[in-house]
N, C-alpha and C positions, 0 to 999 in steps of 0.2 A: 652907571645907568644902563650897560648895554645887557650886562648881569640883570638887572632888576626885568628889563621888556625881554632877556631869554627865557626866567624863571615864569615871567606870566605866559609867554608862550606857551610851557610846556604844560603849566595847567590848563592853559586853553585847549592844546593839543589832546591832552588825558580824555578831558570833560565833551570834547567832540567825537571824540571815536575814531578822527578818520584813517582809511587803511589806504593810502595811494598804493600801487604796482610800484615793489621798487624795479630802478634801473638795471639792464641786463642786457648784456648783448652775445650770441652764438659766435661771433666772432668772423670776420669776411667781409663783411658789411662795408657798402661806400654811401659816405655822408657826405652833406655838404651844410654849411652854417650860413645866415646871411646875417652882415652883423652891419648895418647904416652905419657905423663910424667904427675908425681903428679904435680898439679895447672894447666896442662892445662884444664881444667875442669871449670875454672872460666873463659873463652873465652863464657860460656855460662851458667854462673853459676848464674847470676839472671835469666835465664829462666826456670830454674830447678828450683830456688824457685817459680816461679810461676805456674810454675807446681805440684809442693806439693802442695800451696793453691785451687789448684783446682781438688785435689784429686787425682792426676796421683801419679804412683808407681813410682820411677826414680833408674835405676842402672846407675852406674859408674863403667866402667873398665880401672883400671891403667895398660896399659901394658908393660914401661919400670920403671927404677926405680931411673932412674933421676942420675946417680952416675958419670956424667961428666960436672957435675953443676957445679963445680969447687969455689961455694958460700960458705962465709964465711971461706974461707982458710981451708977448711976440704978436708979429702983423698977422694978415692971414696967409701970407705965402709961406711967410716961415715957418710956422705952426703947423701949415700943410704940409709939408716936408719934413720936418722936427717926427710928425704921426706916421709917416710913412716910415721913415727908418726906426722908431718904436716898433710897427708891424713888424718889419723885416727880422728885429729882433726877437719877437715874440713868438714869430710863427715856429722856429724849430722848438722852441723851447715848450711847445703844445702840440709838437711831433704829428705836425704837419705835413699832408701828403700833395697838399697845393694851396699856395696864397695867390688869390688870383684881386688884383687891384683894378679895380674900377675908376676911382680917385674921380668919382664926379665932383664940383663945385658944390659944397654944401648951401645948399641955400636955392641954389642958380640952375637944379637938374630939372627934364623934362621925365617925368613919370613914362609916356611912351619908349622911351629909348632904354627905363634901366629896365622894363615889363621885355624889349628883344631882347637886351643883355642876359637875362635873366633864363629866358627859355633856353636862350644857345647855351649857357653853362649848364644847364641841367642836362642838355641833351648830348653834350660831352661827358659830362660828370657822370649819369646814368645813375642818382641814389636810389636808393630804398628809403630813407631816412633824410627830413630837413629841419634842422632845427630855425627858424623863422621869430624874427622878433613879434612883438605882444602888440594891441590893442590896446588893449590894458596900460595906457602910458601917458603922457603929458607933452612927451616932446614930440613936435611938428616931423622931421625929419624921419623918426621911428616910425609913426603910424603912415607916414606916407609909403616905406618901403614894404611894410605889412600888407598895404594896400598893392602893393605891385607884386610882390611874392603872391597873393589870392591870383592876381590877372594870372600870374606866369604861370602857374599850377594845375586851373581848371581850364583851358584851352580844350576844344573837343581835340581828343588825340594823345594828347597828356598822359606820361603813362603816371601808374599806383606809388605813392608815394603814402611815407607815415609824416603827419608834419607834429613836431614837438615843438610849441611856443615856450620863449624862454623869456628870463625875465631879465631885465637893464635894473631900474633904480625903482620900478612902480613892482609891488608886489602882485601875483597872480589871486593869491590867499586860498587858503581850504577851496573855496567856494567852485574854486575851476583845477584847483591840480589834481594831478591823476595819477603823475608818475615821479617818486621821488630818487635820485642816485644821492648815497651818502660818499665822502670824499674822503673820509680818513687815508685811505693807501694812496691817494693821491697828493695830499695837503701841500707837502714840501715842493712838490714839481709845480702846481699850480702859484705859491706865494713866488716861484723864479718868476714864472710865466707875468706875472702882473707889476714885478719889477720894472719890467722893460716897458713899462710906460708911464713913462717920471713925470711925465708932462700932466697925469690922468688921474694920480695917487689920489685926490684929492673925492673922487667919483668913486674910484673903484676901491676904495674905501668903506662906500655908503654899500657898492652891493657887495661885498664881504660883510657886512652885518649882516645883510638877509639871507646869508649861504648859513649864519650861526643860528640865525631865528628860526632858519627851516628844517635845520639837525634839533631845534628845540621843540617845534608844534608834529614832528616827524618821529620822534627817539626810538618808537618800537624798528625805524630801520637805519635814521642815523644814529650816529654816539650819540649820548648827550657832552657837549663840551667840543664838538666835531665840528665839521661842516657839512653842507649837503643843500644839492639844488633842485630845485623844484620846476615842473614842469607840467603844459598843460597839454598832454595829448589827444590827436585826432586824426581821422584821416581827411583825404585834400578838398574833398566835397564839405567837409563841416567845417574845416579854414575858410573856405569862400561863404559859405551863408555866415557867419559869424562879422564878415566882412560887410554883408547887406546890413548887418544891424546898426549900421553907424549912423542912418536916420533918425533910429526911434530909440536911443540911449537920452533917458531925460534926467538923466545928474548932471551936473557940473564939472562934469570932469574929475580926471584922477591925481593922487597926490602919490608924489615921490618921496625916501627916505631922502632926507637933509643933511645939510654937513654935519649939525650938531644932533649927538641921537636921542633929545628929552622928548621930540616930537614923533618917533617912529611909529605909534601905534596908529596915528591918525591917517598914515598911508596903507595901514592892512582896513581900515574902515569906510575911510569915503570912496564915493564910489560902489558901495555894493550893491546898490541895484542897479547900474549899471554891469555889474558882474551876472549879477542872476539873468539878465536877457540875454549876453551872450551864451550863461550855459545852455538857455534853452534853445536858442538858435541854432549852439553848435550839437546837441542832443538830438535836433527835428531829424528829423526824414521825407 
């Protein structure tokens, strides 16, 4: 099946035209990722190897701690620890230059506290570069961090950052990427990297299909047969108006890829105009 929705991708891909900015970095560069639960970090985690190979610094901040995973029949404290020493695994193995653990109570955090958390790490970290999770999503906890990533960023005083929205389980689709990195030289270090979290296989499963869907609507820059992740960039002034658009979004919400993949086309489609008001949101001036 997942053959059958690459093969229509790529016709879809042909028949659209579209030419995203592949990925590219000079090399020096310090980043930092904000990923609301351990493993979502691997939504963009062969880009972060690729950015080690090119000498960038990369942080990762964990800032829930995953304790209503409800994975492998464990409570939430165990589970919250079971994800924590996943991290710990993970992070060298995605050549990591700092795993900085927040480990708020999923479920139970106050927005105000992770929007200081969040300044001070940047003001330590000092990126150029933040890859920030999507809008674009279904899960509560995502959109609420996306929502404090806008606070932390546009502060008067705030310095220039580039922010790259990355994607979890909810696809961005044509309609908002911009910049595509394909992963071939990476593939094998990133399948280690997703190893180490046993507890999660189940999910990051679902977004290793849309790393293959996006080497398939992408091919003039991924393989075809590859992987390759997608991305919606911008800088930090259009993350924040994109953020005001959450009043006047009148779909129903968006849908995630599922366990099972006969449904996956129905998450590159609902939702799309929803999508079109944030490109124009994030487009204004």
């Amino acid at each position: 099946m997942v053959a059958l929705w690459r093969g229509v991708a790529r016709i879809v891909g042909r028949a659209g035209g579209w030419q995203p900015t592949a990925w590219h970095s000079p090399g020096g560069q310090r980043v930092v990722v904000v990923a609301p639960h351990p493993d979502d970090e691997i939504g963009c985690g062969g880009t972060l190897l690729l950015h080690r190979r090119a000498g960038d610094q990369v942080h990762v901040v964990y800032v829930t701690d995953g304790r209503r995973s409800r994975a492998a029949g464990l409570g939430p404290d165990a589970i919250a620890e079971r994800r924590k020493r996943e991290m710990a695994a993970a992070a060298p193995a995605l050549g990591l230059a700092g795993a900085h653990w927040l480990g708020l109570r999923e479920g139970e955090w106050e927005e105000s506290a992770l929007v200081r958390a969040l300044r001070e790490l940047l003001r330590q970290t000092a990126p150029q570069i933040v890859y920030a999770p999507s809008l674009v999503d279904f899960h509560p906890e995502h959109i609420r961090v996306a929502r404090c990533v806008a606070r932390a960023i546009t502060d008067p005083g705030s310095r220039d950052v580039t922010l790259r929205v990355y994607q979890i389980q909810v696809p961005l689709t044509p309609l908002l990427v911009n910049l595509v990195a394909p992963l071939q030289a990476v593939a094998t270090e990133l399948a280690a990297a997703m190893r180490c979290y046993a507890t999660q296989l189940g999910s990051i499963e679902r977004c290793l299909r849309m790393k293959r869907y996006g080497a398939s609507f992408y091919h003039r820059i991924g393989r075809e047969g590859g992987l390759a992740e997608e991305f919606w960039q911008m800088d930090r002034h259009a993350y924040g108006r994109i953020h005001e658009a959450l009043g006047v979004l009148t779909d129903d919400g968006f849908r995630g890829v599922r366990a099972l993949p006969f449904t996956d086309p129905l998450a590159y489609v609902r939702g799309l105009g929803a999508r079109r008001v944030l490109r124009e949101r994030g487009a204004s001036r």
